[in-house]
Structure formats: C-alpha cells, structure tokens
C-alpha positions as CSV (number, residue, x, y, z in Angstrom):
1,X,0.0,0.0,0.0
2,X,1.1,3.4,-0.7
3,X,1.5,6.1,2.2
4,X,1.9,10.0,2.0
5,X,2.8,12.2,4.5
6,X,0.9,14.5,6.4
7,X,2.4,18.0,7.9
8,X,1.6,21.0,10.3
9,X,2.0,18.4,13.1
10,X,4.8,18.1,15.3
11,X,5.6,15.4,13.5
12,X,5.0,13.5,10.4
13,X,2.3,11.5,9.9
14,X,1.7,8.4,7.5
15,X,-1.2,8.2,5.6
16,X,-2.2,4.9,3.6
17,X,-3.0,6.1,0.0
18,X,-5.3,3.7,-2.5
19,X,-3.8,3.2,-6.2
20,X,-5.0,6.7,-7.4
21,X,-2.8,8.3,-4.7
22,X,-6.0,9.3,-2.7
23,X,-5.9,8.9,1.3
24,X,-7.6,5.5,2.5
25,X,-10.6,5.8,4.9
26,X,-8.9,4.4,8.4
27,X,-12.2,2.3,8.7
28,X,-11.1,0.6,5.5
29,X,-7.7,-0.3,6.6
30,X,-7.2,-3.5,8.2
31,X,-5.2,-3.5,11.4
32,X,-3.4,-6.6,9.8
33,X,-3.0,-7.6,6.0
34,X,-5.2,-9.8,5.4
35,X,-4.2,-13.4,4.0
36,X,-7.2,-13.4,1.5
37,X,-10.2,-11.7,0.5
38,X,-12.2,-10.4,3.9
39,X,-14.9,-12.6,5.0
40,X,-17.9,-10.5,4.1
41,X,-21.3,-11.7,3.5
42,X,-21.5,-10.9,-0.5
43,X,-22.6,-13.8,-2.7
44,X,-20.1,-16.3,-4.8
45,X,-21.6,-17.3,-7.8
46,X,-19.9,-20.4,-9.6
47,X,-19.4,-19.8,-13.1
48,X,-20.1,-23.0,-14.7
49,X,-24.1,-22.2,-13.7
50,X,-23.7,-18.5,-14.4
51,X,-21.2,-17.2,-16.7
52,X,-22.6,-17.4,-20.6
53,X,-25.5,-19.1,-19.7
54,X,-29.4,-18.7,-20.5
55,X,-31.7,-18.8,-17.3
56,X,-35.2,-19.5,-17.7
57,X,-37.1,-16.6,-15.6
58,X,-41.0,-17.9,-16.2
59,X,-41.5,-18.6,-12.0
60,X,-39.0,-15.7,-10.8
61,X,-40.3,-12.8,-8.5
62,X,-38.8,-9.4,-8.0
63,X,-39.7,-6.4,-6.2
64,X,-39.0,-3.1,-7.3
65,X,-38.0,0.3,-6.8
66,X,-35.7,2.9,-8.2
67,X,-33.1,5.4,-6.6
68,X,-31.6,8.4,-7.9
69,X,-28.5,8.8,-9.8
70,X,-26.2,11.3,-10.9
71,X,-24.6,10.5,-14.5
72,X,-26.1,7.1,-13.9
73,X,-24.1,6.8,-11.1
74,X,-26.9,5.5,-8.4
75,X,-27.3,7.6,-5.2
76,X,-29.1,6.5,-1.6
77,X,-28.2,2.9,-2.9
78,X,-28.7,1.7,1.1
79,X,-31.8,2.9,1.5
80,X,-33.8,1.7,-1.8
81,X,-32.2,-1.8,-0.6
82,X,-34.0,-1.4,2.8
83,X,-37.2,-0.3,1.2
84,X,-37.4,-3.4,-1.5
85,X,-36.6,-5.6,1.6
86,X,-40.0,-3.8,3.5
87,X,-41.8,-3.7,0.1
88,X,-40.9,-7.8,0.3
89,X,-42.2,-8.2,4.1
90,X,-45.4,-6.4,3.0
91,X,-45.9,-8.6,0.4
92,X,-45.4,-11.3,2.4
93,X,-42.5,-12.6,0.2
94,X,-39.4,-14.2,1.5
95,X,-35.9,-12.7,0.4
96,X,-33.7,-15.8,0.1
97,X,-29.9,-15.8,0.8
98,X,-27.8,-14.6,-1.8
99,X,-30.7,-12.9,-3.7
100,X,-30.1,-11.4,-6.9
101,X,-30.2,-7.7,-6.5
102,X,-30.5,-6.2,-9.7
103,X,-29.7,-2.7,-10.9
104,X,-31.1,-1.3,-14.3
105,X,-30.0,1.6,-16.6
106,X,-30.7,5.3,-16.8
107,X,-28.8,8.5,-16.5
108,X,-31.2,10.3,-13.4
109,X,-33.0,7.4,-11.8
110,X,-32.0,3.3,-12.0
111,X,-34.4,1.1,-11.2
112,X,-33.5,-1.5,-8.7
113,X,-35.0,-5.4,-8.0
114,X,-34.6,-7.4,-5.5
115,X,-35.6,-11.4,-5.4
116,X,-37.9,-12.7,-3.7
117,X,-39.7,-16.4,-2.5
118,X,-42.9,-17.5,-1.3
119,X,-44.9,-15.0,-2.8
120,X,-48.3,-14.8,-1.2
121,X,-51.4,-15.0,-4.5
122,X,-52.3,-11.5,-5.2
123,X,-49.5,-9.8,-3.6
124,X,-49.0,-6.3,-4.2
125,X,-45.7,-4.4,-5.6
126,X,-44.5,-7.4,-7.6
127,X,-42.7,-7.9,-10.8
128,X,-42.4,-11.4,-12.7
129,X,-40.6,-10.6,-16.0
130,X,-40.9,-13.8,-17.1
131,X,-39.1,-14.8,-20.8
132,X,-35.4,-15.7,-20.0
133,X,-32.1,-14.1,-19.0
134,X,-28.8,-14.3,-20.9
135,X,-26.1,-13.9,-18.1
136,X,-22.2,-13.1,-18.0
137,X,-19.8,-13.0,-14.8
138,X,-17.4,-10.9,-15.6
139,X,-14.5,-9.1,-13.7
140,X,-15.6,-5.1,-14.0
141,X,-13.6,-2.8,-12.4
142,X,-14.2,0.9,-12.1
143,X,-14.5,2.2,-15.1
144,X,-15.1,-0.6,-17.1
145,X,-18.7,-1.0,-16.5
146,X,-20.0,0.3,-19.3
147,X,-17.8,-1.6,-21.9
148,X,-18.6,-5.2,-19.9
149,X,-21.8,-4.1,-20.4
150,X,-22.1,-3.5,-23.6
151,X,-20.0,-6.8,-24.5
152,X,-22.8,-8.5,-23.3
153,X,-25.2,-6.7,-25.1
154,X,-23.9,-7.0,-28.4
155,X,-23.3,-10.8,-27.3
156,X,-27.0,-11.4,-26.6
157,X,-27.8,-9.4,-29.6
158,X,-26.0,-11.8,-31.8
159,X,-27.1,-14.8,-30.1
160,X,-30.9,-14.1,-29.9
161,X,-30.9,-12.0,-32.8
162,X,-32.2,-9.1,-31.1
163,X,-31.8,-6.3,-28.7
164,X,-32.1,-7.6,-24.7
165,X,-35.6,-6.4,-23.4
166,X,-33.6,-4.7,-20.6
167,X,-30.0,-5.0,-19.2
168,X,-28.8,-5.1,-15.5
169,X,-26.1,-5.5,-13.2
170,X,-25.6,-7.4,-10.3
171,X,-22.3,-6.1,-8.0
172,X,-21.3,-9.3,-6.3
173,X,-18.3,-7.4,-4.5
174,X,-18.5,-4.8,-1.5
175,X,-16.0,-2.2,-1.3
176,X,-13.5,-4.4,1.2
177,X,-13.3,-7.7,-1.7
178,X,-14.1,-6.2,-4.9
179,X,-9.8,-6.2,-5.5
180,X,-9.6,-9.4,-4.2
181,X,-12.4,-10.7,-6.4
182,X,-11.5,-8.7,-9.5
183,X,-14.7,-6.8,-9.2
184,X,-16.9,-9.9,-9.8
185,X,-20.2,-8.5,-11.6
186,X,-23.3,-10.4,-13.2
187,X,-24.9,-8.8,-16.2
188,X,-28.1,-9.6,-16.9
189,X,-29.2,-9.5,-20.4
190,X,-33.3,-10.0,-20.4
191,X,-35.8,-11.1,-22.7
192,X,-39.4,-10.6,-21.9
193,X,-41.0,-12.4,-25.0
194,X,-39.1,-15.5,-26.4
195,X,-39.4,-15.6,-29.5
C-alpha cells in the first residue's frame, strides 16, 4: 500500500493512499494484512451455472423500486435496498440468501430489484418478468462497467438476434473484496418475450 505524508503536526504523519494516490478511509484499513479476501457476506456465484448461460425466468419474482443517480451513477443505494426488503415483508414474500439484486439503466433514476420467495397469491408491488435471461460474470472494475456491459449486449444481440428487453447488473463485491475478487459482476441480459 502506498503512504503520504501529512504535515503541520509536530511530527510527520503516514497516511495509507489507494492506487490513485487518494488517502484511505482508516475504517477501511485493516489492522493486519489480510491473507485473502475479507470474510464479508456478499454472494459467490460459480461460473459454470452462471457465466454465458441462459436462465429460464417464467417462476422468478422481483420487487421493485428505483433510486436516484447522478450521470447514472446511483445515489441512496442503502436505503432503496431497505425499502425493497419492506416492500418484500409487505408482500409477504421471503428474500432468500444470496438474492439477486439487480440494478437497471438510466442516466437520473435506476431502477433496482430485488428477489424474492414464497410469494403470497395477489400480492401487491411485484414484478415477474418472465421470458429468459442471458447472463455473464465478468471481472468489472471501475470504469469498465460500461464496456462489460455493452459486450454483453452485443453478445446477446448476436445470439438471440435481437436487442435484450432490458440489461442489469448485479455487484457481487463490496467495497472491502471487490480487488480481491477482480470486481466480480453479473450482467443480466433480459428477454421478456421468447421468441
């Protein structure tokens, strides 16, 4: 790890820097290095069931909400995820372990879903979209989103012969493994309507 030094003390002080030169928050320092990734809760996908692979979507269950976003950068992130997980108890839906939480497109507002089981009949504030999902795990780091993205679009588009329905990301990495992981993303190439 990089350090600078900080003066107008009495004396020097050295600060832990991240790759871009930037100062490191000291809650996101480990007291020790770590021998491996951190034990966090985010999910592991294996790649032989996800990577390049079309997922049949006819009996999955979503809800949904959107949070704001600056460039398409998404704001308030925490909070939409606690409302979809209230929108879920309301429902009286289950959220299972490891579910997919899916972020869509758009430069102001991204619309965000979030799995969920046991649906109750009738239940309010859910989405099936039904048809089937192309899907790709894929190292993006920062930056890079938008051409693994795209990749996969143009991908889908040559395999089902037409634009996806929708596309969305799934950030499998929190901000403590997403080095050690290589910024493990799903992308989610949708198709409503089979055709």
């Amino acid at each position: 790890m990089l350090f600078g030094i900080l003066w107008g003390m009495t004396e020097p002080r050295r600060i832990p820097l991240d790759e871009k030169g930037m100062p490191v928050r000291k809650e996101d320092v480990p007291d020790e290095e770590p021998s491996g990734p951190p034990d966090c809760a985010c999910p592991r996908l294996d790649a032989d069931e996800w990577d390049a692979v079309e997922n049949d979507w006819s009996d999955i269950t979503f809800v949904k909400t959107s949070t704001s976003a600056v460039l398409g950068v998404p704001v308030g992130f925490d909070s939409a995820r606690e409302e979809l997980r209230k929108k879920a108890a309301r429902a009286g839906a289950t959220v299972p372990e490891d579910a997919m939480l899916l972020i869509g497109s758009g430069k102001f507002r991204r619309p965000i879903l979030l799995e969920v089981e046991d649906v109750p009949h009738g239940a309010r504030d859910i989405e099936q979209p039904g048809g089937i999902a192309y899907t790709r795990l894929v190292p993006a780091p920062w930056g890079e989103l938008p051409k693994v993205v795209e990749r996969t679009r143009k991908e889908a588009q040559e395999k089902y012969g037409r634009e996806p329905d929708d596309l969305w990301v799934w950030y499998l990495t929190c901000r403590l493994c997403s080095k050690e992981r290589d910024f493990e993303t799903l992308i989610v190439a949708h198709y409503g309507e089979t055709r």
